[in-house]
N, C-alpha and C positions, 0 to 999 in steps of 0.2 A: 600865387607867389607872395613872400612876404617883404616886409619893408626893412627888417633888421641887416646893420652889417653885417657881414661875414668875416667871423676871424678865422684863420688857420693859425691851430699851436702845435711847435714839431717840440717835441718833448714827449719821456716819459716817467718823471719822478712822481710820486705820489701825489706831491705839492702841486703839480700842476694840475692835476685833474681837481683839487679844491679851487686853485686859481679860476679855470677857464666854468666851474660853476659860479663863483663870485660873479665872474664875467657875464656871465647868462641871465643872471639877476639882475643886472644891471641894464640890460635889453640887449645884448646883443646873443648873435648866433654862433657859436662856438664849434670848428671841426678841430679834431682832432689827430695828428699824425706822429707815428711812435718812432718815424726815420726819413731822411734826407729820399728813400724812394717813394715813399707813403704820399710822402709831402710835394715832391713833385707833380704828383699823379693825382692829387687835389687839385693844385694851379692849372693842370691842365684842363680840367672839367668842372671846376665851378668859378664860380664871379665872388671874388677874395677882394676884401677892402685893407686888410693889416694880415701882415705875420708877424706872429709873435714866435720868437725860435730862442730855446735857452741851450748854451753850453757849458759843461760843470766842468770842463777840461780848462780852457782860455777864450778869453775875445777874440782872441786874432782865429783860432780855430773855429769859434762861429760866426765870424765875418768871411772866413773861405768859404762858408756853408751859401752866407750871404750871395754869395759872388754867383754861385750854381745858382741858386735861388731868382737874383734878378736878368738872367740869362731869358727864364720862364716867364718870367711875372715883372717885365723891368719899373712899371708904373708903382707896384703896390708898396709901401713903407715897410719895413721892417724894424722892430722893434726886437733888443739882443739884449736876454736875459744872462749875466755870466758876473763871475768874479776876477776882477783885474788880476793879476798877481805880480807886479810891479807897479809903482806909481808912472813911474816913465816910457810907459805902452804906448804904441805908438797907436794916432786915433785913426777909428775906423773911419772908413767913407762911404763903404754900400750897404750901411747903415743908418737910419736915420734918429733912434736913437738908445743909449746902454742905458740897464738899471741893475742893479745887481739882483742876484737870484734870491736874494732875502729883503726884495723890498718891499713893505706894507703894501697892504692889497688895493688902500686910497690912492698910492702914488703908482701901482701900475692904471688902475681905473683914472686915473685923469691923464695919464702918458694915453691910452688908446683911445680917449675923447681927444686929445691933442692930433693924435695921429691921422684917425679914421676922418675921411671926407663927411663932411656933413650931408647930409640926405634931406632937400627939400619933402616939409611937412604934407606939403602940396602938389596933388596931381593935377596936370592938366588935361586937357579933352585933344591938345593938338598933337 
């Protein structure tokens, strides 16, 4: 078994499969799910450190996603890829945190170093 995070990204634009490569360059493990049942069925059978979940509709529609999400998985962070479409949206909460779906690929890579738990470099024998 290996030592890499594990991210789950529910999405399927094109962009995000460039993303979740960037992603994997970067050391981490990247699954992939193309819908809310996909992605489900991921948390249920493997050990998820972040999701990353984008919606090209609204935030508030991918934080109801959220809502299903931490139902499964209530410990794991989620991170909500989406374009506001008001300034005066009201802020998410089963979210931990928004970046818009066009954000430079440095500022999602250091949002998922923020997010992801850090992983002692060090095994122990006990």
């Amino acid at each position: 078994m290996n030592d890499y995070a594990r991210i789950l990204w529910i999405g399927n634009r094109d962009e995000s499969r460039e993303a979740a490569e960037t992603i994997e360059k970067a050391g981490y493990e990247v699954s992939i799910a193309v819908d809310l049942t996909a992605a489900l069925e991921t948390l249920r059978n493997q050990h998820i450190a972040l999701i990353v979940l984008e919606n090209e509709n609204s935030c508030i529609q991918g934080e109801l996603v959220a809502v299903r999400l931490k139902g499964v998985a209530p410990k794991v962070p989620i991170l909500l890829l989406c374009e506001p479409l008001a300034a005066g949206a009201p802020q998410a909460f089963f979210v931990n945190l928004i970046l818009s779906l066009k954000a430079a690929p440095e500022l999602l890579l250091r949002s998922i170093y923020t997010l992801v738990p850090h992983q002692s470099s060090r095994k122990t024998g006990t």
